[in-house]
C-alpha positions as CSV (number, residue, x, y, z in Angstrom):
1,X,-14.1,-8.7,-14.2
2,X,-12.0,-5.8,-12.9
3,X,-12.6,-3.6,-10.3
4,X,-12.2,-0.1,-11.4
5,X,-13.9,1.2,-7.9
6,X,-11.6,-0.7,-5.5
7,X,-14.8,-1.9,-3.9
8,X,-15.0,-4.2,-1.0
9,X,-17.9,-6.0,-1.9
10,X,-16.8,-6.8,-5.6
11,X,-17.2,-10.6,-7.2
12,X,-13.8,-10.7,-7.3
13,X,-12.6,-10.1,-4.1
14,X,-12.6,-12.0,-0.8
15,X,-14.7,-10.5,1.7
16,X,-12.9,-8.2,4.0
17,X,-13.7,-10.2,6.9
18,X,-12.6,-13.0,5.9
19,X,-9.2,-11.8,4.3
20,X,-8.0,-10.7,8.0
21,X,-9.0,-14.2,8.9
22,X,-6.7,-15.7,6.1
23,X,-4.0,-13.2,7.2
24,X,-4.6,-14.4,10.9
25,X,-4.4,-18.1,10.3
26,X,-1.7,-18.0,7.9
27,X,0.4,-16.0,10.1
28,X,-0.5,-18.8,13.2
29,X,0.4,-21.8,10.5
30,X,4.1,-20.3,9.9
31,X,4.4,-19.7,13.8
32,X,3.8,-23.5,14.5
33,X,6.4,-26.0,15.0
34,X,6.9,-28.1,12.2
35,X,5.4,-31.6,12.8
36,X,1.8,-30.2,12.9
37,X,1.9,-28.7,9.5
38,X,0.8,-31.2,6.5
39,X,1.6,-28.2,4.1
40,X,5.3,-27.2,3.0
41,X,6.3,-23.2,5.0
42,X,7.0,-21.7,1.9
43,X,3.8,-22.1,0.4
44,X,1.9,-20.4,3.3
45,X,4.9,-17.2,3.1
46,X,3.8,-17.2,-0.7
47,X,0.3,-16.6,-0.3
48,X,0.8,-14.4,3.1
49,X,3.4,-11.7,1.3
50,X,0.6,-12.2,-1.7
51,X,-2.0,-10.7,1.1
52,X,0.7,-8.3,2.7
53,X,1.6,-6.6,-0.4
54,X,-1.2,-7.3,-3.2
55,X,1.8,-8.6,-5.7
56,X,0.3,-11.6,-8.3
57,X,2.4,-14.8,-9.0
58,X,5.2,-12.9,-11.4
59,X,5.2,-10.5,-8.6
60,X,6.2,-12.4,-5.8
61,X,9.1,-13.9,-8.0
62,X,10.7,-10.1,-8.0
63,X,11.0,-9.7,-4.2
64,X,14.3,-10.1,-2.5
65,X,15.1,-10.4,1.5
66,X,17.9,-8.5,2.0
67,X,19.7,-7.8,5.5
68,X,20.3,-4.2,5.7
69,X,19.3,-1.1,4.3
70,X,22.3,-0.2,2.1
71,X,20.9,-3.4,0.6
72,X,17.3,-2.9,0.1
73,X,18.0,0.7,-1.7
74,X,19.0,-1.1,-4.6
75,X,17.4,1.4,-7.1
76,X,14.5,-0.6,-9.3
77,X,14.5,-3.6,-7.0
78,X,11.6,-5.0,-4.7
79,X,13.4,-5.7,-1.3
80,X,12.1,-6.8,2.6
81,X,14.2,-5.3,4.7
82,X,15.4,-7.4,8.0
83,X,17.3,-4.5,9.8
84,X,14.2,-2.5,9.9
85,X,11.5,-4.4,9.0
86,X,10.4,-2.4,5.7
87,X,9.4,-3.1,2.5
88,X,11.4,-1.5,-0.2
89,X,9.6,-1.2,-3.9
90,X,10.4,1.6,-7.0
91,X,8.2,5.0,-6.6
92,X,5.9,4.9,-9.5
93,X,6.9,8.2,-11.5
94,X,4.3,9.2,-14.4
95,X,5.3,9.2,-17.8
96,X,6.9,13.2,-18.6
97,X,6.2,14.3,-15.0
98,X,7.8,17.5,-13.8
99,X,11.0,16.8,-12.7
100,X,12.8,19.7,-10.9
101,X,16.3,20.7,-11.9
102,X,19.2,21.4,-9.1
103,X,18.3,25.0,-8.9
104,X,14.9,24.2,-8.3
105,X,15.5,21.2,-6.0
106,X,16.4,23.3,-3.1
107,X,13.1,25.1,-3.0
108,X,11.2,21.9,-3.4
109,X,10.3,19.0,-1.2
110,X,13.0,16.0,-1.9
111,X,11.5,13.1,-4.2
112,X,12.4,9.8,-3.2
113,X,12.9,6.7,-5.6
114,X,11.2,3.9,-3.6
115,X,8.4,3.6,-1.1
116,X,9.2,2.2,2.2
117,X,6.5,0.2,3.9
118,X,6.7,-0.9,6.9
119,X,5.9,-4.6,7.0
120,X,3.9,-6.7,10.1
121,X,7.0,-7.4,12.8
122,X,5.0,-11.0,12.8
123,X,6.7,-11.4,9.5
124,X,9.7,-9.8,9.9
125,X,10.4,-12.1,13.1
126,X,9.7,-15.3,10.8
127,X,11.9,-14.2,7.8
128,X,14.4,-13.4,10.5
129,X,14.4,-16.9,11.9
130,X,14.3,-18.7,8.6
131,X,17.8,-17.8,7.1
132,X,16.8,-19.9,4.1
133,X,14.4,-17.2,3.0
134,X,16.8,-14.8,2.1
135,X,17.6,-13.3,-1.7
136,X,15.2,-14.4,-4.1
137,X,12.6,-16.7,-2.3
138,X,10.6,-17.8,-4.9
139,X,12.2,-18.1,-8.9
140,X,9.6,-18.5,-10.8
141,X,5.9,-18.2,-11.6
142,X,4.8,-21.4,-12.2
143,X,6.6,-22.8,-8.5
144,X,4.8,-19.3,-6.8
145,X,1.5,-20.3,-8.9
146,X,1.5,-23.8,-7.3
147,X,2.9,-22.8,-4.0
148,X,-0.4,-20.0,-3.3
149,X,-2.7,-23.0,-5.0
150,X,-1.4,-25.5,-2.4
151,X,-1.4,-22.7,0.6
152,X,-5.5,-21.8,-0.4
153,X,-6.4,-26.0,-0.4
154,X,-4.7,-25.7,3.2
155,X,-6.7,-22.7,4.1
156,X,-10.1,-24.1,2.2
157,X,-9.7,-28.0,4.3
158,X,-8.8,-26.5,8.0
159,X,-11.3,-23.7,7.5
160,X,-14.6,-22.8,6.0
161,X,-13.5,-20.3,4.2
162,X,-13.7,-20.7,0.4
163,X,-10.1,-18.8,-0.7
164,X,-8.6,-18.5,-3.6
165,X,-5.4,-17.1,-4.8
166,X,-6.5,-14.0,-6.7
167,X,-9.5,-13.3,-4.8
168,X,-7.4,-13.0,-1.2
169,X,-5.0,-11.0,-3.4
170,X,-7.0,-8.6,-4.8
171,X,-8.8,-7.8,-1.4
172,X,-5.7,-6.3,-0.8
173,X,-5.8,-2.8,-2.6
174,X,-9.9,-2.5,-1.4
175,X,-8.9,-2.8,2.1
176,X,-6.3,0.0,1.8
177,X,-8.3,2.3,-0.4
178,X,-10.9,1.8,2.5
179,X,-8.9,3.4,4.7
180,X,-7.4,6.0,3.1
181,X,-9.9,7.1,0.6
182,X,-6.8,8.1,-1.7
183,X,-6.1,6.5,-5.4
184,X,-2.5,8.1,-5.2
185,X,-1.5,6.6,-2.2
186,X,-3.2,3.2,-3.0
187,X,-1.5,3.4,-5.8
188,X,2.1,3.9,-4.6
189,X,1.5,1.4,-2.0
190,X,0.5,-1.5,-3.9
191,X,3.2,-0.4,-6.6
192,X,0.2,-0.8,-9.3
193,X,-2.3,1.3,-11.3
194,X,-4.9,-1.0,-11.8
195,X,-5.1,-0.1,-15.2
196,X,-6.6,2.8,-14.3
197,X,-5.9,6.7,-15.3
198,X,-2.6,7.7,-13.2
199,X,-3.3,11.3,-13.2
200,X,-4.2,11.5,-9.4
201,X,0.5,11.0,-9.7
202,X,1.2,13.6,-11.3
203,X,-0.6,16.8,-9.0
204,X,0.1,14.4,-5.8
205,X,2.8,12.8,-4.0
206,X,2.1,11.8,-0.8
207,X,4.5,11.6,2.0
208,X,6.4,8.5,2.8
209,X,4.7,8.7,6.7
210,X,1.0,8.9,5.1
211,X,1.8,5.8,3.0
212,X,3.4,4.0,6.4
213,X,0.5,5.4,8.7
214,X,-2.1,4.1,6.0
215,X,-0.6,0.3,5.4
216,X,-0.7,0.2,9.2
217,X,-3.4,1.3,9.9
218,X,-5.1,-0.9,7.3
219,X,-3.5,-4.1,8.7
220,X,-4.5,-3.1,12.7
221,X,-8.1,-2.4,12.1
């Protein structure tokens, strides 16, 4: 069932709690030296950046790891950032929204084509170290399918939490509507509409700071 309400407690997600455990013990597993991991690196990454960002299997196939930023602004393109640590993803602009000619530009507040989020330096430090994980990490579904399956046995037999891919994933957008309290922003962030009405777009755009404040502020609390 969907969750219309972004609601914590819903069937479908993981418990809050326990998702900033997941986030916690996935980010120790990558941090540990290889011979006392039974589970492939790339696996964990998949279902971390599934946690980080809210993206699904087909997703996590469209995100890139680029070095700089001349790189990430790569107009329509999903893209981590390593020179300053942000996630790069395309604004989502409403169908026939209002868009300002030059001579009204000036008198207007710029709109930008892509949200920047800035992502956990944890991960930025491990993408950084592993030079393997650049361009394209994962290239298609069915690998990033079985890659988050095999990362939430891991998690299920060294913990007792019961996780599974979609649920962890989809406690994502709860948690940062939680904080914020704002569909637009949630929205933007996640780079989804949930199939939801996007009117809350097209009389709001909220600042790229609010977005970054909120996606931190979600992850420290």
């Amino acid at each position: 069932a969907g969750n219309p309400l972004l609601l914590q407690t819903h069937s479908s997600v993981l418990p809050v709690t326990q998702y900033r455990q997941v986030v916690g013990i996935l980010f120790e597993a990558l941090e540990a030296s290889e011979p006392t991991l039974t589970i492939d690196k790339l696996s964990l990454l998949a279902l971390l950046l599934s946690g980080l960002t809210g993206r699904a299997d087909y997703a996590l196939t469209q995100i890139r790891v680029v070095e700089s930023k001349n790189q990430a602004k790569s107009t329509g393109e999903v893209n981590i950032c390593l020179e300053n640590g942000c996630l790069y993803q395309p604004m989502i602009v409403p169908i026939s929204a209002f868009t300002p000619k030059f001579g009204q530009q000036v008198n207007l507040e710029p709109i930008e084509k892509s949200v920047i989020i800035p992502l956990p330096k944890r991960l930025i430090s491990l993408l950084v170290a592993n030079k393997s994980w650049r361009g394209q990490i994962f290239n298609d579904k069915a690998t990033v399918a079985n890659k988050l399956i095999e990362a939430c046995d891991f998690i299920r037999s060294t913990t007792k939490i019961e996780v599974f891919r979609a649920e962890f994933r989809k406690a994502f957008a709860p948690a940062i509507f939680a904080t914020c309290r704002d569909i637009a922003q949630v929205m933007h962030i996640c780079g989804d509409t949930f199939g939801l009405s996007n009117a809350p777009l097209y009389y709001y755009a909220p600042k790229r700071s609010d977005l970054a404040k909120t996606y931190k502020t979600t992850l420290q609390s």
